[in-house]
N, CA, C and O of each residue as an XYZ file, in Angstrom:
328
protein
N     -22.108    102.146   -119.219
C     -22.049    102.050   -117.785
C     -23.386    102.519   -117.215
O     -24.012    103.545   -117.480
N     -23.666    101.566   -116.402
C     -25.039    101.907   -115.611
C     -25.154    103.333   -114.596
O     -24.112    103.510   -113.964
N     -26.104    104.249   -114.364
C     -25.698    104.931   -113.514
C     -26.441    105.089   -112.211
O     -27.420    104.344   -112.168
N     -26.268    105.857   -111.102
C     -27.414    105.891   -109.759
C     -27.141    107.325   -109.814
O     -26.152    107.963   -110.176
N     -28.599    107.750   -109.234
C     -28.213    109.104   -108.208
C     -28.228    108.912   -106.541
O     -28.640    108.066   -105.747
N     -27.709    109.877   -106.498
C     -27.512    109.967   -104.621
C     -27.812    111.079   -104.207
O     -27.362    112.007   -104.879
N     -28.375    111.321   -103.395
C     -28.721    112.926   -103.081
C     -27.300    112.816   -101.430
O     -27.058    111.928   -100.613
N     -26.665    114.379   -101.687
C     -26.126    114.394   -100.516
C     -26.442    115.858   -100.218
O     -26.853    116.639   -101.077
N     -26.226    116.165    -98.975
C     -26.876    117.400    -98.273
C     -25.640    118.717    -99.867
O     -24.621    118.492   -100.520
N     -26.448    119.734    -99.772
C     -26.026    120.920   -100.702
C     -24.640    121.463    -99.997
O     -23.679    121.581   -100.758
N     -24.433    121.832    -98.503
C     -23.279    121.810    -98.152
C     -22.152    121.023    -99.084
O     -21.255    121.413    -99.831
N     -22.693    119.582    -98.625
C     -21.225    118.895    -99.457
C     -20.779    119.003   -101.146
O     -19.801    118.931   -101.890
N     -22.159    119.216   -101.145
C     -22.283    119.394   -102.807
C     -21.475    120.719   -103.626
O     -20.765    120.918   -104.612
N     -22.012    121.335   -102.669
C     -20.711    122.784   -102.904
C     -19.292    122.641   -102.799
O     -18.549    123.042   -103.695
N     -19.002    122.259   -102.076
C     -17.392    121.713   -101.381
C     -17.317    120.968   -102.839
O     -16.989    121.698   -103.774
N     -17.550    119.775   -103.092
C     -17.038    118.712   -103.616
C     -17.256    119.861   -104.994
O     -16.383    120.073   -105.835
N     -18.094    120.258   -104.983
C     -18.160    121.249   -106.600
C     -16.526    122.464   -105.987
O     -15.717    122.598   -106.906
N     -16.279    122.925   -105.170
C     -15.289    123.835   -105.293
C     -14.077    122.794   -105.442
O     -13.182    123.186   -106.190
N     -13.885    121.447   -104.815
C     -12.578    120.797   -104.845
C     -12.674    120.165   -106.274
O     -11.602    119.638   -106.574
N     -13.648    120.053   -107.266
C     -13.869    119.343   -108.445
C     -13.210    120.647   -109.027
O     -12.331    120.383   -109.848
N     -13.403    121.906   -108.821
C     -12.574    123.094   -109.801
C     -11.449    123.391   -110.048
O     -10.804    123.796   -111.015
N     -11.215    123.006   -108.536
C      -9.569    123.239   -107.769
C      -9.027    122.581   -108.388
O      -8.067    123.081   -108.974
N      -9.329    121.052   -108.625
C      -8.786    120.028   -109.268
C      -8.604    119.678   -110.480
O      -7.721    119.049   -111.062
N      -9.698    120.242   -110.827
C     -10.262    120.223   -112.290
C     -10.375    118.740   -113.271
O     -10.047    118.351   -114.392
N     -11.069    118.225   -112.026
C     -11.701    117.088   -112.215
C     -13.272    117.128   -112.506
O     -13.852    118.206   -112.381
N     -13.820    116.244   -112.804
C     -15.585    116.040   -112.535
C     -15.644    115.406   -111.101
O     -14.827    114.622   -110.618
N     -16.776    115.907   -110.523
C     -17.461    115.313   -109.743
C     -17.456    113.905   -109.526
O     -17.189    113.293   -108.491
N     -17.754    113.522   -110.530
C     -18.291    112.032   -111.030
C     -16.937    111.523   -110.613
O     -16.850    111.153   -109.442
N     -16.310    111.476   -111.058
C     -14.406    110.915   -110.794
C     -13.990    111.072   -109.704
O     -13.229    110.219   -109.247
N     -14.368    112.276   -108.885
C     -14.038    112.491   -107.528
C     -14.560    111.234   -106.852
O     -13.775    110.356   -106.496
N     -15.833    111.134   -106.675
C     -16.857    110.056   -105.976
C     -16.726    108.900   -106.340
O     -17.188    107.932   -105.736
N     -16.111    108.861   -107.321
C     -15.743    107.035   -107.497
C     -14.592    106.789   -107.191
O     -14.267    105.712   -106.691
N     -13.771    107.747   -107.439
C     -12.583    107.492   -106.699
C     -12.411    107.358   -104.752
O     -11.614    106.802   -103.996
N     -13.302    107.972   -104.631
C     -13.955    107.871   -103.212
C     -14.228    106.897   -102.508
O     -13.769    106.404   -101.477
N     -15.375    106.588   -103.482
C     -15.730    104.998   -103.324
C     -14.845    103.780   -103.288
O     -15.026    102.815   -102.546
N     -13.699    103.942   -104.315
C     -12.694    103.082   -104.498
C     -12.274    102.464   -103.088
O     -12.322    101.309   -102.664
N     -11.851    103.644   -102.529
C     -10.980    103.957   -101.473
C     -11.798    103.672   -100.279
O     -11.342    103.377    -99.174
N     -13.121    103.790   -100.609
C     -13.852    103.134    -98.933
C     -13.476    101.619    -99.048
O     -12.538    101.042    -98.496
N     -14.659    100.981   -100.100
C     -14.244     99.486   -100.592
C     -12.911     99.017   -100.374
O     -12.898     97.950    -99.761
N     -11.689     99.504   -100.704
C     -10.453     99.370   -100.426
C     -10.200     99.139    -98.851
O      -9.474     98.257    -98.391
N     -11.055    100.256    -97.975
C     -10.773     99.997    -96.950
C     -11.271     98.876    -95.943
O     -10.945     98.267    -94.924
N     -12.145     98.985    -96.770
C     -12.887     97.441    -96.013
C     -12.931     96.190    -96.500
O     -13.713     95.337    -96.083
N     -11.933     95.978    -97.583
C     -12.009     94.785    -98.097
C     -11.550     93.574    -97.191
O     -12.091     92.489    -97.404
N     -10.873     93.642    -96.486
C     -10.225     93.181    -95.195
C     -11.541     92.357    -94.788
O     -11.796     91.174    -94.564
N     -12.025     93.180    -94.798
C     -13.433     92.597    -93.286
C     -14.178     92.316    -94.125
O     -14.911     91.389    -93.781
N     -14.378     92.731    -95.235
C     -15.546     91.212    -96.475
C     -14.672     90.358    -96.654
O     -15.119     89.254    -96.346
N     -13.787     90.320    -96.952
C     -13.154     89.568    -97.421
C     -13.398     88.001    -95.720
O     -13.611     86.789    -95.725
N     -13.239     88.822    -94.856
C     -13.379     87.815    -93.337
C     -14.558     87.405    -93.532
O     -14.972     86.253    -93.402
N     -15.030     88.177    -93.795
C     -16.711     87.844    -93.219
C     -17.339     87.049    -94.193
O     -18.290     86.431    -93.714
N     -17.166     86.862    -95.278
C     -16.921     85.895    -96.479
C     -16.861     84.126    -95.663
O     -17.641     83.202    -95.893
N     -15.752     84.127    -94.765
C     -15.602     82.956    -94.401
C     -17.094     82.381    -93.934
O     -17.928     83.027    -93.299
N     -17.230     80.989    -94.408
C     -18.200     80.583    -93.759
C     -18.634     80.587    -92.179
O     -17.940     79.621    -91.862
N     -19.037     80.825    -91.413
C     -19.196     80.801    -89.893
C     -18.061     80.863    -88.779
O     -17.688     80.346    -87.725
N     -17.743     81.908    -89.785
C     -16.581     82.892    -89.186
C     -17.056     84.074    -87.979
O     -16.516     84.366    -86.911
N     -18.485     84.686    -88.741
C     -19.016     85.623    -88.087
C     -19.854     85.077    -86.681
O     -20.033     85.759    -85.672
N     -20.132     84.226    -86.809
C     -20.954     83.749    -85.613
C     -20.154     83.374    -84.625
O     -20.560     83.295    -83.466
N     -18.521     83.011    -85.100
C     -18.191     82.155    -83.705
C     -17.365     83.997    -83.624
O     -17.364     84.259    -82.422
N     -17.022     84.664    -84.051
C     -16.576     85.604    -83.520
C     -18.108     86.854    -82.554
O     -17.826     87.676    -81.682
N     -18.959     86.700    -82.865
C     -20.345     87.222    -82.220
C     -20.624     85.938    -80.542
O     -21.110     86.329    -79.481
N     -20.261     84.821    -80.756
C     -20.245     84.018    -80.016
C     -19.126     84.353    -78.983
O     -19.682     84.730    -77.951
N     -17.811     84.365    -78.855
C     -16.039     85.040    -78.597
C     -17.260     86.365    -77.967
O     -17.467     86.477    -76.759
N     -17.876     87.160    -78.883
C     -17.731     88.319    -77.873
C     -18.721     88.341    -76.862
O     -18.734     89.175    -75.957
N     -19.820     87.141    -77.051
C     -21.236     87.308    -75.937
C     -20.037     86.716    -74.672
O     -20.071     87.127    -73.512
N     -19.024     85.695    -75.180
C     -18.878     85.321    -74.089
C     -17.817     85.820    -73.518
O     -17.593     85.489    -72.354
N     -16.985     86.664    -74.150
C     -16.213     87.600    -73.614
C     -17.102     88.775    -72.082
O     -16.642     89.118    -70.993
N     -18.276     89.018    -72.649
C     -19.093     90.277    -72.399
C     -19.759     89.551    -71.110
O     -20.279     90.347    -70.327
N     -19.840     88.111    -70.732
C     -20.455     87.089    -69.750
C     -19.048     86.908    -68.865
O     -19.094     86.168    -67.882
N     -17.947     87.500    -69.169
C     -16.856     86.849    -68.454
C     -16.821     85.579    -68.109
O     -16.892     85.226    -66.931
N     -16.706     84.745    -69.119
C     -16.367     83.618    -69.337
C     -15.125     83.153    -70.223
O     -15.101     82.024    -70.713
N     -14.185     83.995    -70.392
C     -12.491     83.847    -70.742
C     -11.808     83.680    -69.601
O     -12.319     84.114    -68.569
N     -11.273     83.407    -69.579
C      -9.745     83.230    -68.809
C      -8.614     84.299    -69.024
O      -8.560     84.880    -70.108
N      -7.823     84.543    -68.156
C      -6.752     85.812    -67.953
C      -5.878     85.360    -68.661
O      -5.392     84.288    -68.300
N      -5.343     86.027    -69.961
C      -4.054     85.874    -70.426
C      -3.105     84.918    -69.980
O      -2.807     83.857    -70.527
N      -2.632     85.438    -68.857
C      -1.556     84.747    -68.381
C      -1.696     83.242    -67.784
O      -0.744     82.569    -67.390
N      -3.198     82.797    -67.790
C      -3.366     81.896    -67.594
C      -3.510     80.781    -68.624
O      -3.321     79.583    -68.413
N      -3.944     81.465    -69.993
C      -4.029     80.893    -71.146
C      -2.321     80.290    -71.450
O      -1.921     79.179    -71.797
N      -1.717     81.354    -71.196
C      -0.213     81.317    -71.661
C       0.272     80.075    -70.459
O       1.409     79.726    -70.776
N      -0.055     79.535    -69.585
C       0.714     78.281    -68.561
C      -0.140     77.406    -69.271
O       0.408     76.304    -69.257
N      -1.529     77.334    -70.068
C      -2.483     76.366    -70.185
C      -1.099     75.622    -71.572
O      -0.507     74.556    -71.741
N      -1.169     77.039    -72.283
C      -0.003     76.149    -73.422
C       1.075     75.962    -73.316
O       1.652     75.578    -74.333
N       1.927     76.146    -71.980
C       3.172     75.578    -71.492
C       3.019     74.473    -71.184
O       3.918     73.839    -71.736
N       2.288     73.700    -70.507
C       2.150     72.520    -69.895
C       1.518     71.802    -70.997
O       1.202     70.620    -70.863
């Protein structure tokens, strides 16, 4: 397995060294398991953003949201009644 370093401030480094004791885990296992769990959390939104020109028409939706150029809910909602 390939490896990286990361420098993080010594504060955290202490912590994560007292919860690695507590636990009596490594470090190393802590932080990837960490990692897991970010990736996990955002897989959602790669996974979207993946779509081809998905991102632009939603950047597009918000310039023109931000120009007030939508229409009021409730008006959308009679546009698809009729």
């Amino acid at each position: 397995m390939n490896t990286a370093t990361i420098r993080i401030p010594e504060e955290k480094k202490n912590l994560l060294k007292a919860i690695s004791s507590l636990e009596n885990k490594k470090m190393n296992d802590i932080i990837v398991e960490l990692i897991d769990e970010y990736v996990n959390r955002h897989k959602e939104t790669l996974e979207l953003l993946a779509i081809p020109g998905l991102y632009e028409k939603i950047m597009k939706a918000s310039k023109e949201f931000k120009e007030k150029k939508t229409i009021p809910l409730k008006d959308a909602r009679k546009k698809l009644e009729t």
